[in-house]
C-alpha positions as CSV (number, residue, x, y, z in Angstrom):
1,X,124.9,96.3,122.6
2,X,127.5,94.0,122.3
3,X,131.4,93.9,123.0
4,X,133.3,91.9,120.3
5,X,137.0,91.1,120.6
6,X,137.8,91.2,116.5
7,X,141.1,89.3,115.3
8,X,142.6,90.6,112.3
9,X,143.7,88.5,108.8
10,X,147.6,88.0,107.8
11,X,148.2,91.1,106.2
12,X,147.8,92.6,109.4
13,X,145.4,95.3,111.1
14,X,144.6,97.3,108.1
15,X,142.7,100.3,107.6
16,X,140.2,97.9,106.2
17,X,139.6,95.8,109.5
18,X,139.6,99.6,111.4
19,X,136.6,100.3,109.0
20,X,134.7,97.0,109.6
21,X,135.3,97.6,113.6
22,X,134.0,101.5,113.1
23,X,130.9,100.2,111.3
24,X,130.1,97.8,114.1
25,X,130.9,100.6,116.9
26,X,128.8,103.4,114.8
27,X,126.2,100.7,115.6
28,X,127.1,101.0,119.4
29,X,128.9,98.1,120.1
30,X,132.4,97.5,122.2
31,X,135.1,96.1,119.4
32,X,138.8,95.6,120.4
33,X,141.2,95.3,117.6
34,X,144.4,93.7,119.1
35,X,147.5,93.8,116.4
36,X,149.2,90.9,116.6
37,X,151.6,91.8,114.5
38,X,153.1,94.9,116.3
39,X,152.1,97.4,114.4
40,X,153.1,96.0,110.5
41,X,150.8,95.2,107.5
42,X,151.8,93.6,104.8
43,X,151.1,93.9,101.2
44,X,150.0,90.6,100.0
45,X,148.9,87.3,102.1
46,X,151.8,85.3,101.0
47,X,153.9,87.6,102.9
48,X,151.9,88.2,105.8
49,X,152.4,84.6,105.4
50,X,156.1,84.5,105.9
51,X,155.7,86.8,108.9
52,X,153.5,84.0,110.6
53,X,156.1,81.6,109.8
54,X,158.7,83.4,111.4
55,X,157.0,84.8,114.0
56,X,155.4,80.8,115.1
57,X,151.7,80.3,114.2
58,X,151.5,79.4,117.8
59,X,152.9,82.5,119.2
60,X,150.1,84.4,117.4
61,X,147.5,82.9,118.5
62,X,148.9,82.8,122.2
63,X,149.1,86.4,121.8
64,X,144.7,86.3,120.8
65,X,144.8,84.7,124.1
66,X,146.7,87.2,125.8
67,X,144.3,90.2,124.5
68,X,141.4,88.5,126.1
69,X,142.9,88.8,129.6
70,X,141.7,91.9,131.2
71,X,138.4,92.0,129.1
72,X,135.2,90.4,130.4
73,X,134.2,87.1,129.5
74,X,131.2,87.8,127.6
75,X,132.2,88.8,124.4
76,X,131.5,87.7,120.8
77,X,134.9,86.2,119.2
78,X,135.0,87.3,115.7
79,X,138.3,86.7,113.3
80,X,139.1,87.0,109.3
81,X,140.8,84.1,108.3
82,X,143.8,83.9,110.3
83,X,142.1,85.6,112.7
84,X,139.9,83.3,113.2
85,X,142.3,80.4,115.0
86,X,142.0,82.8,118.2
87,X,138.6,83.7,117.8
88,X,137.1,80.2,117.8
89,X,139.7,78.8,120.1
90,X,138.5,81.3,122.8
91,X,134.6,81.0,121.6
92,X,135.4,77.2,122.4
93,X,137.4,77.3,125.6
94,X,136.4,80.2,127.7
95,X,133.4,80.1,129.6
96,X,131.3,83.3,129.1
97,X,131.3,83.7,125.2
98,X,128.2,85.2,123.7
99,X,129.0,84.1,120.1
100,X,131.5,84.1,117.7
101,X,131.9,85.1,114.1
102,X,134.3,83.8,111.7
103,X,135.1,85.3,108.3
104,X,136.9,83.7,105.3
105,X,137.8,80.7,107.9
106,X,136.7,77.7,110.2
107,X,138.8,74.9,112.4
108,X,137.2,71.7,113.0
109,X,135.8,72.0,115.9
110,X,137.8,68.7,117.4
111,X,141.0,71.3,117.7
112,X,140.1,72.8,120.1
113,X,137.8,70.6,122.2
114,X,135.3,67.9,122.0
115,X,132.6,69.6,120.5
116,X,131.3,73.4,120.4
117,X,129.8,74.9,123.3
118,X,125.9,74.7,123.9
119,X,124.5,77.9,123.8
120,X,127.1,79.6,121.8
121,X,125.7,80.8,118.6
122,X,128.2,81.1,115.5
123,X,127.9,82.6,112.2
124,X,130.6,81.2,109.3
125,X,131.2,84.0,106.2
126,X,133.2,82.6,103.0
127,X,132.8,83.1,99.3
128,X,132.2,79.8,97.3
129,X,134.7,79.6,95.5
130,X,137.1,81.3,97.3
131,X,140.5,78.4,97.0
132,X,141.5,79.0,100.6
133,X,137.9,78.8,101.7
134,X,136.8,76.3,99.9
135,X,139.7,74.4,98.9
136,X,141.9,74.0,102.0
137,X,138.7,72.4,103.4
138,X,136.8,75.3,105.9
139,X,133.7,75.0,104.0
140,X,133.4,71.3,105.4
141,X,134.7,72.5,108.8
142,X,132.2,75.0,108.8
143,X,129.0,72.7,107.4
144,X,130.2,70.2,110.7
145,X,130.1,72.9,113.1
146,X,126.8,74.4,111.7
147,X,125.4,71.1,112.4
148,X,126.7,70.7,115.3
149,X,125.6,73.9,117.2
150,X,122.4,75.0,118.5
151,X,122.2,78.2,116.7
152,X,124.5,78.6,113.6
153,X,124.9,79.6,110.3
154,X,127.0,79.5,107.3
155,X,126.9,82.1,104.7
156,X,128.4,82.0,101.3
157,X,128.7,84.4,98.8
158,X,129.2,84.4,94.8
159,X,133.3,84.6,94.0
160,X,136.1,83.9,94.7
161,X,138.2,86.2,96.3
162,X,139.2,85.6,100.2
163,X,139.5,89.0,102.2
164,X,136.5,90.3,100.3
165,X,135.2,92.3,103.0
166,X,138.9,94.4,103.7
167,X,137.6,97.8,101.9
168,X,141.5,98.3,101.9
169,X,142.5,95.8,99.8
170,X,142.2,94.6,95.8
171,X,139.8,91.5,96.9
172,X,137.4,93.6,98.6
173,X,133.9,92.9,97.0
174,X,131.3,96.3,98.0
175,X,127.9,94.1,97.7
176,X,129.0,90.9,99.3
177,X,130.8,93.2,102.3
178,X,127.5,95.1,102.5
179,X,125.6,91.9,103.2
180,X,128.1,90.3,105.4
181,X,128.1,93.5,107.6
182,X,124.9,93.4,107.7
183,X,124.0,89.9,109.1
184,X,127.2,90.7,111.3
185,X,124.9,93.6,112.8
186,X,121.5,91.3,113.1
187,X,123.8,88.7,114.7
188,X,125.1,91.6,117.3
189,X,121.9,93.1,118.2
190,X,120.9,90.0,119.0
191,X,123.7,89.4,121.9
């Protein structure tokens, strides 16, 4: 059993991140869902978007921070694309982390340190040509860092949409969300 600490995208903590959590607890492992947004959702990324901008990008993720106090130290960090700014920074920075899983997104790892963490292993979901993904540059943040650590892997998957694994949303994809949840669980079981 594992206990994950799961960061949600910029639409918000939908029903379809609740589902993903659900599936990994049904599998009997700890997930906390912090909402970072207080309780709204929004309809589309581009104004989940807006939110972030007036909210400060760097109050969000100090609030990711924040939801890790009080929770032990060895968790797996997992995030969906914005989501995953927290996620990594704390996979990175605090001592204790048993993994980390990052959907849809990837830093380079010099933002939040000198290199990633020895021992940490690190899984990177994304379709291929997803524009966000693959466009804004993740893919080659996440082909450094799976060189980089000791046990990591990227995993990409035919199309092109970005939350493809949010069961609540239009970009949700059922087979690629099937296999992604499913290598999520061998990762887990694992920890």
């Amino acid at each position: 059993m594992a206990e994950v600490l799961l960061f949600h995208h910029a639409q918000g903590l939908t029903p379809g991140i609740i589902s993903f959590a659900d599936s990994l607890r049904r599998a009997g492992h700890i997930v906390h869902t912090p909402d970072l947004f207080g309780g709204r959702t929004f309809d589309t990324l581009e104004q989940g978007m807006s939110f972030v901008e007036d909210v400060g990008f760097g109050k969000l993720v100090e609030r990711g921070v924040q939801a890790a106090e009080g929770i032990a130290a060895e968790l797996v960090y997992a995030g969906f694309s914005l989501g995953v700014v927290p996620a990594q920074l704390l996979a990175q920075t605090r001592a204790g982390a048993r993994g980390a899983l990052l959907f849809y997104a990837c830093v380079p790892v010099s933002e939040f340190g000198s290199s990633w963490p020895k021992g940490v292993p690190v899984q990177v979901h994304g379709m291929d040509a997803d524009l966000i993904f693959v466009g804004e540059g993740d893919i080659d943040a996440a082909r450094a860092l799976v060189e980089e650590a000791d046990e990591a892997a990227l995993f990409l998957y035919p199309g092109d949409q970005h939350y493809f694994a949010d069961s609540s949303l239009p970009s949700y994809d059922p087979a690629a969300s099937a296999l992604l949840t499913q290598r999520v669980l061998d990762f887990l079981a694992a920890r």
